[in-house]
C-alpha positions, 0 to 999 in steps of 0.5 A: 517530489519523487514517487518513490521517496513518497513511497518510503514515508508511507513505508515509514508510518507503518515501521513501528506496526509488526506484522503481528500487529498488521494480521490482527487489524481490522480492514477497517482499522487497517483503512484508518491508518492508511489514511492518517499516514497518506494524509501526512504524507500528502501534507508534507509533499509536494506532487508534480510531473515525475509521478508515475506510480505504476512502477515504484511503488507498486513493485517496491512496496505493494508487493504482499509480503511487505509491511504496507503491501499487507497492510493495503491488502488488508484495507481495500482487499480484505478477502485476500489477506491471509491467502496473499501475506506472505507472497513474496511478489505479485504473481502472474495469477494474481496479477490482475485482481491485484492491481483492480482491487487493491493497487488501483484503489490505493493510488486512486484514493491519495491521487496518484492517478 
């Protein structure tokens, strides 16, 4: 199966939250839906060579703004949430901390890497 359609069913589990909903998560809570999402997630998919997740995902659903983008940062990164939220897409400036604090954590967590 495809990264990037594994990227939409993660999008799809978190559809029915709002932002609104996202903002007043916990991390941990936040952490506890992103893993019953990724658990279905890796339930239902099988994974094999076509995985390469670094580009994908990361630029199609992890940037800040989106709904699981804010979601991760809000579950491995929490400390950066209110100020990267409604960054449309990962900057030069934050590029770094980006991907060692929250988009490297996210994939390594459901074996992506």
């Amino acid at each position: 199966m495809g990264n990037h359609l594994v990227g939409q069913m993660f999008v799809a589990g978190i559809a029915n939250y709002t932002q609104d909903e996202i903002d007043k998560m916990t991390s941990e809570e936040a952490m506890v839906k992103i893993e019953k999402i990724g658990e279905v997630v890796m339930n239902s998919t099988s994974l094999d060579a076509e995985y390469e997740w670094s580009v994908n995902l990361f630029d199609d659903y992890l940037d800040p703004s989106e709904k699981l983008g804010s979601m991760v940062v809000k579950a491995f990164y929490p400390t950066k949430y209110k100020e990267w939220k409604n960054k449309p897409y990962v900057d030069e400036e934050m590029d770094e901390e980006h991907y060692n604090k929250v988009y490297r954590p996210f994939i390594e967590k459901f074996g992506f890497r």
